[in-house]
C-alpha positions in Angstrom: 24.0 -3.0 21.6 22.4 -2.4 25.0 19.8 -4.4 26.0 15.9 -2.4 25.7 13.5 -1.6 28.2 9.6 -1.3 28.4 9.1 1.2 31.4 5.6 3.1 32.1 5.8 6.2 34.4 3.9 9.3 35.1 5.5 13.0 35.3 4.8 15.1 38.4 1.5 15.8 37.4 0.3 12.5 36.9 0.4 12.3 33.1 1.2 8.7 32.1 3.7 8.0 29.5 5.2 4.7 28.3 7.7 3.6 25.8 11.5 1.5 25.5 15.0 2.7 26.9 17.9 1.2 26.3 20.1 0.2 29.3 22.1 -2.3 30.9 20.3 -2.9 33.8 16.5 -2.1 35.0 17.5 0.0 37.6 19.4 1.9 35.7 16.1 2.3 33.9 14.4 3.6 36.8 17.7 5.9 38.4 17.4 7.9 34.5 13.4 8.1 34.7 13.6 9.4 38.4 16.5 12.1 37.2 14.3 13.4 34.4 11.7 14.2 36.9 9.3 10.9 36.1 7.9 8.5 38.8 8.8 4.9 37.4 6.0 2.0 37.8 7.0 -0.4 36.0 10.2 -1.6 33.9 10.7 -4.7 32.2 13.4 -6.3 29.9 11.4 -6.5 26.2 9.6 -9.2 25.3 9.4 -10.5 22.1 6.3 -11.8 20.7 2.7 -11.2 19.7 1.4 -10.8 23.4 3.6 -8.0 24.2 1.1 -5.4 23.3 -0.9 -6.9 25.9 1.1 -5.6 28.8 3.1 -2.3 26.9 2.3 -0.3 24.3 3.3 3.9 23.5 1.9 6.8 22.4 2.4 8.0 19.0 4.3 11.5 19.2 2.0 13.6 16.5 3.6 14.9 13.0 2.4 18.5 14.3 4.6 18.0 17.8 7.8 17.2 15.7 7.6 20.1 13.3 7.9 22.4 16.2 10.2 20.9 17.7 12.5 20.8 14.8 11.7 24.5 13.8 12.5 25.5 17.5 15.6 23.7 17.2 16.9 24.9 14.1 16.1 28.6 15.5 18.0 28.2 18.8 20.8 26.6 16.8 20.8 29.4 14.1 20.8 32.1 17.2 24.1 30.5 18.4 22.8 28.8 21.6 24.8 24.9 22.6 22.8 22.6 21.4 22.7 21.2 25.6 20.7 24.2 26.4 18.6 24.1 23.2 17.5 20.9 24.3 17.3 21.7 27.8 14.3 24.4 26.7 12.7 22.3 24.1 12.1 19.4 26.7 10.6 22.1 29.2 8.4 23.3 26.9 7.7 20.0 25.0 3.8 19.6 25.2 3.3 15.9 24.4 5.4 13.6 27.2 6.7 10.7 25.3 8.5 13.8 23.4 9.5 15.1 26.2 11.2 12.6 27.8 13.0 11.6 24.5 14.4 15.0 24.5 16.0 14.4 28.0 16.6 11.1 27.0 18.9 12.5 24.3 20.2 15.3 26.5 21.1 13.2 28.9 22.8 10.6 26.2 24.7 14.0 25.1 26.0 14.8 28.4 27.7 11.7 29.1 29.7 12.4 25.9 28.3 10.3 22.7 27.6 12.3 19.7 24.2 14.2 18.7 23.6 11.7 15.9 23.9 8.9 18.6 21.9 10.3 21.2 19.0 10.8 18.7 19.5 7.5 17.4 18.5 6.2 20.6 15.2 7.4 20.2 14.6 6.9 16.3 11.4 5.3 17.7 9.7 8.5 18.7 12.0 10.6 15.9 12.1 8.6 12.8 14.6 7.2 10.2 14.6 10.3 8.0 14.8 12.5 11.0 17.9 11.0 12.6 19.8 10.2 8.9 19.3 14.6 8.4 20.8 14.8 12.2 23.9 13.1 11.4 24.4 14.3 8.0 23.6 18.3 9.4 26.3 17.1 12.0 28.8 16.0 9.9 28.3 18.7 6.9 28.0 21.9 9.6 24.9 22.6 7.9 22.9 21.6 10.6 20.1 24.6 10.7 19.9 24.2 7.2 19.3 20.3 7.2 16.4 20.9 10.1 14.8 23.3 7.6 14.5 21.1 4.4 13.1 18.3 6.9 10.7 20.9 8.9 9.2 21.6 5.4 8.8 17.9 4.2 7.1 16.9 7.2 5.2 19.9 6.8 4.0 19.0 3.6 3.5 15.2 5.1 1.4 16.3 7.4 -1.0 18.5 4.7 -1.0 15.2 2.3 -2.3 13.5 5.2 -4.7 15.9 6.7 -5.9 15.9 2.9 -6.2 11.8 2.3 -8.8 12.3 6.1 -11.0 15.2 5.1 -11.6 13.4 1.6 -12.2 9.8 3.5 -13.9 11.5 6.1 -17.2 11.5 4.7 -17.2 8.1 3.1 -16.0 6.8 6.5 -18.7 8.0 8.5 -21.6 7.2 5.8 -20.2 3.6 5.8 -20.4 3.4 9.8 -23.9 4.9 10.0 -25.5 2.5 7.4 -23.6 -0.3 9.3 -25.2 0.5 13.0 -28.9 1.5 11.1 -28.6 -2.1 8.9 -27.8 -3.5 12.8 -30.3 -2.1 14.7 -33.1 -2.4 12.5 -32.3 -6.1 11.7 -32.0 -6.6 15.3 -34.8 -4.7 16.9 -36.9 -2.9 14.1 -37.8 -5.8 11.9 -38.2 -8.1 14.2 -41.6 -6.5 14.9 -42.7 -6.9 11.3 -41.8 -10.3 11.7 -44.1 -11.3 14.3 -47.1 -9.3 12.1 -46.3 -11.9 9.2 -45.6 -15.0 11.2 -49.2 -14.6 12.5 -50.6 -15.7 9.0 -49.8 -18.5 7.1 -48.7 -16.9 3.7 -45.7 -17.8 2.0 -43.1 -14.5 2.4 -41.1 -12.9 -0.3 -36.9 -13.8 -0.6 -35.7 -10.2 1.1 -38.1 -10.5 3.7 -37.2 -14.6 4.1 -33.3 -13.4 4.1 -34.0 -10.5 7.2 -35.6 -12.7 9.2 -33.5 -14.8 9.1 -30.4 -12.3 10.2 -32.4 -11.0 12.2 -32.9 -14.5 14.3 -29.2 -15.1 13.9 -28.1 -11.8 15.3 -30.6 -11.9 18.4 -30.1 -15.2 19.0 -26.0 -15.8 18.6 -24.3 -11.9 19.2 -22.9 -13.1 22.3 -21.0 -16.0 20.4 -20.0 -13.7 17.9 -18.7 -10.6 20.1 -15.8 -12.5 21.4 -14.2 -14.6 18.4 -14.3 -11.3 16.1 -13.2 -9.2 19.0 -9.7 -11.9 19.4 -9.8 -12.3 15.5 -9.2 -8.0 14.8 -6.7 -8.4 17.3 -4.9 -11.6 16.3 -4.9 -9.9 12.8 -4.0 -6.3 13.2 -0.9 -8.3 15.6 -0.4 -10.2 12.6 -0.5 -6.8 10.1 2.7 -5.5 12.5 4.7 -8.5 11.5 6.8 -8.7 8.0 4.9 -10.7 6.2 1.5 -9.4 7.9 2.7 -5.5 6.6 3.9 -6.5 3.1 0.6 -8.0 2.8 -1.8 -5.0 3.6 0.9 -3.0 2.2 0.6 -5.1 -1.4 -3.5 -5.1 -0.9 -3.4 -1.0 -0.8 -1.8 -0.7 -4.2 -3.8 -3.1 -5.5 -7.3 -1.2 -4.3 -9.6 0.3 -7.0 -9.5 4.2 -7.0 -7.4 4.3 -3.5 -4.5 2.3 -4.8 -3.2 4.7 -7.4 -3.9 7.5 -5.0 -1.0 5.8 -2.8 1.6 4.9 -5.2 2.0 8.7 -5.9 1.4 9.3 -2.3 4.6 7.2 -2.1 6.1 8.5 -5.1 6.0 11.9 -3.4 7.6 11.1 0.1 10.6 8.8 -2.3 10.9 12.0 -4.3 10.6 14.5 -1.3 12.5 12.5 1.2 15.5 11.6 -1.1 15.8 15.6 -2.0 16.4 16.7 1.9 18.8 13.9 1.8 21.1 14.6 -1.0 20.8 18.5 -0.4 21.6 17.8 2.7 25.2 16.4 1.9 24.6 12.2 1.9 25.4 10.3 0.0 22.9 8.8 -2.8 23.2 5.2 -1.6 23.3 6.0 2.0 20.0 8.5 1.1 18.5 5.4 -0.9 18.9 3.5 2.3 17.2 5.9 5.1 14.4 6.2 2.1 13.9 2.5 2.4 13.5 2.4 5.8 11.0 5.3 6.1 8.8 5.2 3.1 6.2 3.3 5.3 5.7 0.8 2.3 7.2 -2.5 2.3 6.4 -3.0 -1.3 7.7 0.3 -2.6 11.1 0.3 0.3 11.6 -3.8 -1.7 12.0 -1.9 -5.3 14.1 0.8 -3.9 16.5 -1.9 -2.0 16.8 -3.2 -5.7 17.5 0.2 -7.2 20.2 0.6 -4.6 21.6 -2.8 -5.1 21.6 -2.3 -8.9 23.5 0.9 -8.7 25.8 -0.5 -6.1 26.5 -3.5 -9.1 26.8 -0.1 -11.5 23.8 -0.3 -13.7 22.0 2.8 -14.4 19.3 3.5 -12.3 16.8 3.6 -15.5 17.7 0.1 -16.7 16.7 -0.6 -12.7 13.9 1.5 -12.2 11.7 0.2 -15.9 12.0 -3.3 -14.4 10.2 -2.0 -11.5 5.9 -2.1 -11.3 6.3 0.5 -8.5 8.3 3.8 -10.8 5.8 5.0 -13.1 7.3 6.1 -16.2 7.9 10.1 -15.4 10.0 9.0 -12.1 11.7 6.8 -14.3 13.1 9.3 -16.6 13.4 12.1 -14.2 15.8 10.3 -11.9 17.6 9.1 -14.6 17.9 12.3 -16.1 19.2 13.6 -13.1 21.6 11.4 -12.3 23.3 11.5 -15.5 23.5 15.1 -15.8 24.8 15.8 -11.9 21.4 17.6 -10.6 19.7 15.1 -9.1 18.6 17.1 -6.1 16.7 19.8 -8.5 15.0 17.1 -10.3 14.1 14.8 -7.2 12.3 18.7 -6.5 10.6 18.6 -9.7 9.7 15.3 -9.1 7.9 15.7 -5.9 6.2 19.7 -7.1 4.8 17.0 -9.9 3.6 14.4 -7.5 2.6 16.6 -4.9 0.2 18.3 -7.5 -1.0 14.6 -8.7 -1.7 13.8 -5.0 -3.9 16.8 -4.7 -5.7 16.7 -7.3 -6.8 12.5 -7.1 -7.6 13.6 -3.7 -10.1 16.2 -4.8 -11.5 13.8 -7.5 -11.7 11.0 -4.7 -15.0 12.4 -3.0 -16.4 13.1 -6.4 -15.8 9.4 -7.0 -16.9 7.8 -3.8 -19.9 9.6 -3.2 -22.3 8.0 -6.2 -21.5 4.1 -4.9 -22.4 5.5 -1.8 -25.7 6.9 -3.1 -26.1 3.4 -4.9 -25.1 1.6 -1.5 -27.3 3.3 0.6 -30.2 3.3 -2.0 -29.9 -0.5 -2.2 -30.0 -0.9 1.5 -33.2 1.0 1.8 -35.0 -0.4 -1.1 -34.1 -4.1 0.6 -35.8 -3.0 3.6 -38.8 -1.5 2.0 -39.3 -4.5 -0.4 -38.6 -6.8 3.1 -41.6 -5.4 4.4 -44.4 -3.8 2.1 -44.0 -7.1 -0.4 -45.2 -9.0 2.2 -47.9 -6.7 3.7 -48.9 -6.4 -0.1 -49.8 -10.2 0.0 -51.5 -9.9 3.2 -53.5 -7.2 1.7 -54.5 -9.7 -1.1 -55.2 -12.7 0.9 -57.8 -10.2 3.0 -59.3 -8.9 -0.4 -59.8 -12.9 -1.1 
């Protein structure tokens, strides 16, 4: 295994890109960069460790960029043209840079004679377990515009299950942030106004107004103590969230969340059922398919119960005797697979499995905002009747101590 490579460059343009390469030396780092047409600044053996993403960090290529890359390269496949020159247009034409250079990255890989699967397995980073697995499989099988097809539809659909999850967290999202900054700023610099009124006369104030003032003291007295500890403690801990542990954590806490946490176990359900169908249509094998599905589900919780649905079919035990033992397969995954498995058509009812999923997924995703939206009403309502009660309860008294 060659040693890897942070590098940062920009392209003739003065775009900026950075990302790994794999290479024996760092100049040889820099000769490949300077070939492709980049200007390297900066390359460095990889670090290992939590302060790494101080000094490197990449962009993330977006769903939308692969899609068309993979459509364009099943067409120029299907029209006959060497997979060299393919690439050779797809990079020149390749919008986002860290895609691009991958592309000559595995062009150039291709050139000096390893195989397709290899080259793009030098850049799973930017393309993606499921991505690469379908590569070598299509290479191996000859079905290789066919294979690009099946996976240009799944991330297709991917990227609409995601698109949907935003729009209906969207609105929540925002409501959440603007109640946040207007609790802030009038704690901070509305209130404090009020406070002065009611300071002035000696009169015992009511419990909500008691509890603003006193935030609001804190917060104009200490926010420059507090800035930097919870600045280094959200980075410490979304550090901490990349590691093992840190990821089955969060990714334990998200099954586990009221309303959302159903919503992704068939989220997940759907990307097991749709991923493992391109797979086995696609030729592989079901263990090896069970393996890239692990490794790509982006859920450490759900990839753990698959590891031990591939272990227990390695050992021979039916997948259902597996799979019941399991809190992650609800019980229509359960039988479906193992109706499929016994009776030869897995693939057709992994696509069953997935239509049924798919429609479960859209339609908790409808009934999401229809959910959120009255604790919101009851969150928001409780924030403003705290501040009203803060302040006319205690101009209410003053009122009464004049009448006196």
């Amino acid at each position: 295994m060659l040693p890897e490579f942070n590098y940062r460059a920009v392209d003739r343009t003065g775009i900026s890109l950075s990302g790994t390469m794999q290479a024996e030396t760092a100049s040889e780092v820099s000769l490949r960069l300077d070939r492709m047409g980049y200007i390297p600044l900066a390359v460095e053996r990889k670090e290992e460790g939590i302060l790494q993403a101080l000094h490197w960090g990449s962009r993330r290529v977006p769903l939308s960029e692969l899609i068309i890359f993979t459509r364009q390269l099943s067409t120029l496949y299907r029209a006959g043209i060497p997979i060299l020159r393919a690439l050779a247009v797809l990079s020149a034409q390749a919008d986002h840079p860290q895609l691009r250079l991958a592309i000559e990255q595995a062009r150039s890989d291709l050139e000096a004679g390893v195989t397709l699967a290899e080259a793009f397995l030098r850049q799973e980073k930017v393309f993606g377990k499921l991505f690469v697995s379908s590569i070598k499989t299509g290479e191996a099988t000859g079905h290789f515009d066919q294979v690009l097809d099946r996976l240009a539809e799944f991330m297709e659909r991917e990227m609409k299950t995601k698109e949907d999850l935003k729009d209906a967290l969207r609105y929540p999202m925002l409501v959440v942030i603007a109640l946040a900054a207007a609790f802030v700023i009038l704690v901070a610099f509305v209130f404090p106004k009020f406070a002065f009124l009611f300071s002035r006369f000696n009169t015992e104030l009511p419990l909500p107004t008691r509890i603003l003032m006193g935030l609001s003291v804190f917060i104009r007295s200490y926010w420059y103590y507090l800035i930097p500890p919870l600045f280094f403690a959200g980075y410490f801990f979304k550090r901490w969230l990349a590691t093992d542990k840190g990821e089955a954590w969060a990714d334990e806490r998200k099954l586990r969340l009221p309303i959302l946490g159903p919503l992704f176990l068939k989220v997940a359900m759907s990307r097991f059922s749709h991923m493992l169908s391109v797979l086995i249509k696609s030729g592989l094998p079901i263990i090896q398919s069970l393996q890239v599905v692990r490794g790509a589900i982006g859920n450490r919780i759900v990839a753990d119960e698959i590891e031990r649905l591939e272990a227990g079919m390695v050992e021979g035990k039916e997948p259902k005797e597996v799979m019941e033992r399991s809190p992650v397969f609800p019980p229509l995954a359960v039988q479906m697979f193992s109706v499929g498995s016994e009776s030869g058509s897995l693939d057709r009812m992994l696509s069953e499995m997935a239509f049924h999923y798919d429609q479960e997924v859209a339609y908790a995703t409808r009934r999401l905002s229809k959910l959120v939206e009255p604790a919101l009403t009851v969150v928001l309502g409780s924030t403003v009747l705290l501040f009203a009660l803060s302040v006319f309860l205690p101009m209410w008294n003053l009122l009464n101590v004049f009448r006196k």
